[in-house]
Each structure stands twice: as structure tokens, then as C-alpha cells.
C-alpha positions as CSV (number, residue, x, y, z in Angstrom):
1,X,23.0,-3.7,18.8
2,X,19.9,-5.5,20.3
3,X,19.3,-7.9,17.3
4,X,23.2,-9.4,17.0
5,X,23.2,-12.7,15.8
6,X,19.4,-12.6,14.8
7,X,17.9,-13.3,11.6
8,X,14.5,-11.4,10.2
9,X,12.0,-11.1,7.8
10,X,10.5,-8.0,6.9
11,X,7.5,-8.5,4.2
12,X,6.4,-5.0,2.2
13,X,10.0,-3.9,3.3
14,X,10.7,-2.2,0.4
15,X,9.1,1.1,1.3
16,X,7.1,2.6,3.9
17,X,6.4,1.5,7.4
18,X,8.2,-1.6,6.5
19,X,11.7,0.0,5.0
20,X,11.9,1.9,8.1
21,X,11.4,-1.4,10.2
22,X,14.1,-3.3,8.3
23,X,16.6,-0.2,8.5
24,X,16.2,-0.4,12.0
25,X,16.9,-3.8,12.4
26,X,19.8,-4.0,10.1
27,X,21.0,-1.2,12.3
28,X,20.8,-2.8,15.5
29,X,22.6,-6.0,14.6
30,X,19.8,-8.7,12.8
31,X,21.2,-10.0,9.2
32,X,17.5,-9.1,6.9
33,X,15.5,-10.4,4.7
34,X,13.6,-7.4,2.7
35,X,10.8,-9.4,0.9
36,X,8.1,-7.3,-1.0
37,X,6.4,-7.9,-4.2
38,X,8.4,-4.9,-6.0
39,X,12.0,-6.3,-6.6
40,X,13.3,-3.2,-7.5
41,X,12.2,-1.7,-3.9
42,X,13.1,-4.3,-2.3
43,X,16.8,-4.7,-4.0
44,X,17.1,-0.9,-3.7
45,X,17.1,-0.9,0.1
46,X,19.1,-4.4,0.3
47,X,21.7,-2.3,-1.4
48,X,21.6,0.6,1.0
49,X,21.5,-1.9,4.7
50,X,22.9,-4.9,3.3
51,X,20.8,-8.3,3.6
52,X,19.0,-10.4,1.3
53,X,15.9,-8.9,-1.5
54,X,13.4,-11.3,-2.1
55,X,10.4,-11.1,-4.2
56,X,7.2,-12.3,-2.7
57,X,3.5,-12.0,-3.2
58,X,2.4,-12.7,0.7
59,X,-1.5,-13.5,-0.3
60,X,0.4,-16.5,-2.4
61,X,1.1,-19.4,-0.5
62,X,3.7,-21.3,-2.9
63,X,5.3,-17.8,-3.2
64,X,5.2,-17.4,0.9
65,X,7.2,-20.8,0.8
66,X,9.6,-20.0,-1.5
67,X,10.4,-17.1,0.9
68,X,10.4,-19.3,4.0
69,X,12.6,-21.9,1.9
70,X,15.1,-18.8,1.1
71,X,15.5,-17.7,4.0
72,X,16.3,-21.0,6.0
73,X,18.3,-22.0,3.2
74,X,20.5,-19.1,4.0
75,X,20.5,-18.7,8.0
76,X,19.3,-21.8,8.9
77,X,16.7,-20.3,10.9
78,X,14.3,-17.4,11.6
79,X,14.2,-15.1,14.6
80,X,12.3,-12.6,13.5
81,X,9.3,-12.3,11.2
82,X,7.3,-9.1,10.4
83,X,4.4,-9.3,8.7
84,X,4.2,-5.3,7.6
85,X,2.6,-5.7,3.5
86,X,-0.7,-4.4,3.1
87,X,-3.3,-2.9,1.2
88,X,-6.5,-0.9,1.5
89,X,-9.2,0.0,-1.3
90,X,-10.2,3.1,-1.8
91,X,-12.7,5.6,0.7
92,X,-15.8,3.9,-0.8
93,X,-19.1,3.5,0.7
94,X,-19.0,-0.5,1.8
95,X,-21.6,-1.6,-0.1
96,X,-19.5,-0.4,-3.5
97,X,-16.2,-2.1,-2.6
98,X,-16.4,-4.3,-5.4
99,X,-15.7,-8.0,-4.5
100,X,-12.1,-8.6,-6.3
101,X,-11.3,-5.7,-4.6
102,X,-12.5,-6.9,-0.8
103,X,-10.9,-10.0,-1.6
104,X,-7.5,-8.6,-2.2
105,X,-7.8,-6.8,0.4
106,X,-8.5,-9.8,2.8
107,X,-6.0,-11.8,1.1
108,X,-3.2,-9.2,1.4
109,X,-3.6,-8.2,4.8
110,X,-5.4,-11.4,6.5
111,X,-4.5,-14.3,4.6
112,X,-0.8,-13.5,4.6
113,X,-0.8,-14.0,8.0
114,X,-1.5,-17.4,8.3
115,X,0.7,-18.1,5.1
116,X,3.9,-16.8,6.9
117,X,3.0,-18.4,10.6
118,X,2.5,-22.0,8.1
119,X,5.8,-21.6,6.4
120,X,7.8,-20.2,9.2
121,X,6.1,-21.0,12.9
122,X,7.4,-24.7,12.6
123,X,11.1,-23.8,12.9
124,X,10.7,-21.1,15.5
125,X,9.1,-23.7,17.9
126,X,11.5,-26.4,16.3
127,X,13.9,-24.1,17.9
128,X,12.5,-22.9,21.0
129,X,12.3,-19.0,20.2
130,X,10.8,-16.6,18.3
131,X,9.2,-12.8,17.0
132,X,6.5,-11.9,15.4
133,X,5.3,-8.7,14.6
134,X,2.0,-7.9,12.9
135,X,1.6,-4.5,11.5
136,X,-2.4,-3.7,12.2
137,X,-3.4,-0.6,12.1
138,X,-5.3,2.0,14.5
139,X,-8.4,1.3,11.9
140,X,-9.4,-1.8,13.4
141,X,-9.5,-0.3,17.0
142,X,-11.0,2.7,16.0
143,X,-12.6,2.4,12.4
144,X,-13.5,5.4,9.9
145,X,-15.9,5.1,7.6
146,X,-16.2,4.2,4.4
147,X,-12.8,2.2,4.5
148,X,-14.8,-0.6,6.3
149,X,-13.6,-3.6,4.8
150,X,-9.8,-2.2,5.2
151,X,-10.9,-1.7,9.3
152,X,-12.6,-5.6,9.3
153,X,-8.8,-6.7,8.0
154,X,-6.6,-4.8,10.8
155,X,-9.4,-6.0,13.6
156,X,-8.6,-9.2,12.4
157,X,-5.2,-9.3,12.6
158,X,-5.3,-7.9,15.8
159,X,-7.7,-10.7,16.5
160,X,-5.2,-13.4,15.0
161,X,-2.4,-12.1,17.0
162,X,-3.6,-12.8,20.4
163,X,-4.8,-16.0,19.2
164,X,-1.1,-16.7,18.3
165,X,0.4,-15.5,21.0
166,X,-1.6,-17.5,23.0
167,X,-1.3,-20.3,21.2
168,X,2.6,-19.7,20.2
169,X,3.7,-19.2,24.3
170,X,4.1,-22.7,24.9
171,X,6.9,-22.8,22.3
172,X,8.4,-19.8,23.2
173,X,7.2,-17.9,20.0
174,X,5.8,-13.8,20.9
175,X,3.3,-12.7,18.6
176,X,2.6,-9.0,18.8
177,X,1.1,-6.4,17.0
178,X,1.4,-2.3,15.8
179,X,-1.2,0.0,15.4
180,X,0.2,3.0,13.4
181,X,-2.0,6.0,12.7
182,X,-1.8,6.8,9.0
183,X,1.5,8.1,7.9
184,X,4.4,8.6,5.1
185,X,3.9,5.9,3.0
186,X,2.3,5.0,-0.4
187,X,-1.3,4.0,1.0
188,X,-1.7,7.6,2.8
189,X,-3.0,8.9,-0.6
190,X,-5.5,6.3,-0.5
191,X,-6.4,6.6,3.6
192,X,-7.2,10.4,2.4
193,X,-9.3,9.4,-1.2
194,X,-6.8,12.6,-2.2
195,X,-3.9,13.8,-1.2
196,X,-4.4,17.7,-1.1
197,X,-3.2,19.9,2.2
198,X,-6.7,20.7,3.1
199,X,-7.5,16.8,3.3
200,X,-4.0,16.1,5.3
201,X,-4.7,19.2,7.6
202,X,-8.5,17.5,8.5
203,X,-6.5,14.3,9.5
204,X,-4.4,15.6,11.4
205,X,-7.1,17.5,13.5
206,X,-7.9,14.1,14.7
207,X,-3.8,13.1,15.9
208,X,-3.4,14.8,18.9
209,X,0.6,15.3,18.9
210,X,-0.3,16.4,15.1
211,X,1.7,14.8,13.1
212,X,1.8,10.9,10.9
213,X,3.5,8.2,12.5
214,X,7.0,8.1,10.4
215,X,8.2,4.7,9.2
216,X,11.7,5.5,11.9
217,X,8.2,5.3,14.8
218,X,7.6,2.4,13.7
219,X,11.1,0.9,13.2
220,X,11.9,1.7,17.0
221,X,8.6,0.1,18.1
222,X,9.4,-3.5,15.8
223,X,12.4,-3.6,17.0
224,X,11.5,-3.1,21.2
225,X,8.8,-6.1,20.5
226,X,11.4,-8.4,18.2
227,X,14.0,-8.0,20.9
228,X,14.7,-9.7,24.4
229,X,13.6,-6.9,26.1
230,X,10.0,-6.9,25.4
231,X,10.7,-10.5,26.3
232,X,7.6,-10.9,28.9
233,X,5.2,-9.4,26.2
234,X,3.3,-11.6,24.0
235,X,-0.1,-10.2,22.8
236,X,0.5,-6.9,23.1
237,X,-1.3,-4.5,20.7
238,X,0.9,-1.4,20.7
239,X,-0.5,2.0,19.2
240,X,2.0,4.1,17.6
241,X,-0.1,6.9,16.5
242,X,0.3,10.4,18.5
243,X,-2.9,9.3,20.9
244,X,-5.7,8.8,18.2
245,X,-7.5,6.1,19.6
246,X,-7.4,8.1,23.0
């Protein structure tokens, strides 16, 4: 019970990477916020770890408020944020991502971030303390082609984070980041352009413990960062994916 007494927010935590990180941290202690832009999926896992659902487009920034607004209306504070939605286009040669397409992309997985630390970093330094948690991705350490714009996005957030935690220390507010490896979640269909055996079986030549990272992986590794122990780290960008960018 790490997280007694701590609040969190968990956006994309309806499925995925990001339902395994809010299980987690509803089971060690923190009251949740499950905020995703599919109510139903969101409401659905509410049910099953208690908390509250709230529906949210993160690339929206008087949606991104509304969240920040719920939540403080409720606990009166936030401990924890995770900023886990994302998306990716499609395996597509750069120059044929189309350009509503790279900007969804950018505004999903880049703008969001500075929507959330706008609506939310004020009362964490207000208060003294504070978690962030930036799910990145091992594709912006070590990019694959022809998902370049999707590898741009996770360098920058990885970027971004150690520009906030440097920037975020003298108010006591830890801003790290996770680097999965491609796993059990509704994007892996469109890391692989096709989900077929022989396609998972070639991307897993390339994991060496041979297997996805599993949304439980990534739980336990939000929940070491959000707690006090990982207290000394702050910029941190943690792979959680078997050794591929060994």
C-alpha cells in the first residue's frame, strides 16, 4: 500500500498500458482518476477498481481543464499524474503521413503534455509535492522506420520530461518517464501495419527476453516512479522493454 492517501490521474486509462497502471495504483492504496476519451472504457474499469471515470480528449485544452477542475473539485489536490494516451499512424513511408494525420499525432502524444502540466503543475507546486509520469516509448530512443513521425513524438516527450524535471525540482514536483517496448494493447496492430503471427514472431526477434512488455510491467514501473521511493529520481527515462534498445 505505497500510494495510501494519494490521489492520481491516469489519462488513456481505460485500456492498455494505461488500465494496467491505474489497476496498480488503485491496488496499492491511491483513490484514481481513469480519464480516457472512451467513457465506456474508462467507466468499465472504474467499476472494476473503484475511483472516478472521466471523459477527456488530452490534445483539447478546455477538455484537459475540465479534467483538472474534476479532479481537484473532488480530492482537493493531485499527487499523481500520468500522462499514458497516445497514438501512432500507421507504418507509412514519412513523406506519405498525411498532414491531419501528423498533426494528431503531435497533438495526442506532445501537446497533451503541456495541457496537463498547465492545468495541473500549479497545485502540485502550490502544494510542495508531486508525480509525473510520461509514458514515451522505446521509439524515440531507438526509432524504426517508417513510423517516424510517431518516433519524433516519444523523443519529444522524453525531451520535455527532463526539461520538467529540471524545471519542476525546485517545487518538489518529479517528472519521469517510461519507455515500453511494443506490447498488449490496441496500437500493437498498428506498431506491426498487421497483426499476423509471422509479423509478431519478426518483432520479437528483436526483444531479447522475447516477449511484449504487458500493461502489469508497466503498472509496477508507474507506480516505483509515482511513489516515495523513487523519491531522489527526477528525469529518469526508464526502459521497460526486455533489453531492446540494448
Amino acid at each position: 500500500m505505497r500510494l495510501t492517501g494519494r490521489t492520481a490521474i491516469v489519462t488513456g486509462g481505460g485500456s492498455g498500458f494505461g488500465a494496467g497502471i491505474a489497476r496498480k495504483l488503485a491496488a496499492e492504496g491511491a483513490e484514481i482518476m481513469v480519464a480516457d476519451i472512451n467513457p465506456e472504457a474508462a467507466g468499465a474499469l472504474v467499476s472494476e477498481v473503484g475511483g472516478l471515470a472521466h471523459t477527456v480528449d488530452v490534445s483539447n485544452a478546455d477538455s484537459v481543464a475540465e479534467m483538472a477542475a474534476a479532479a481537484l473539485a473532488a480530492w482537493g489536490r493531485v499527487d499523481i499524474l500520468v500522462n499514458n494516451a497516445g497514438i501512432t499512424h500507421l507504418p507509412t513511408p514519412m513523406q506519405d503521413v498525411d498532414e491531419a494525420e501528423f498533426d494528431r499525432v503531435f497533438a495526442v502524444n506532445c501537446k497533451s503534455v503541456y495541457l496537463t502540466a498547465r492545468a495541473l503543475v500549479p497545485a502540485m507546486t502550490d502544494m510542495g509535492r508531486g508525480s509525473i509520469v510520461n509514458i514515451a516509448s522505446t521509439a524515440g530512443l531507438s526509432p524504426r522506420p517508417r513510423l517516424s513521425w510517431y518516433n519524433a513524438s516519444k523523443g519529444w516527450m522524453i525531451t520535455a520530461t527532463k526539461s520538467m524535471a529540471i524545471e519542476l525540482a525546485p517545487g518538489g514536483v518529479r517528472v519521469n518517464a517510461l519507455c515500453p517496448v511494443a506490447g498488449e494493447t490496441p496500437l500493437l496492430a498498428s506498431f506491426l501495419g498487421e497483426d499476423t503471427p509471422q509479423m509478431r514472431a519478426k518483432f520479437l526477434a528483436t526483444i531479447p527476453l522475447g516477449r511484449f512488455s504487458t500493461p502489469e510491467d508497466l503498472g509496477n514501473a508507474a507506480c516505483f516512479l509515482a511513489s516515495d521511493e523513487a523519491a531522489m529520481i527526477t528525469g529518469a527515462v526508464l526502459t521497460v522493454d526486455g533489453g531492446r534498445c540494448i
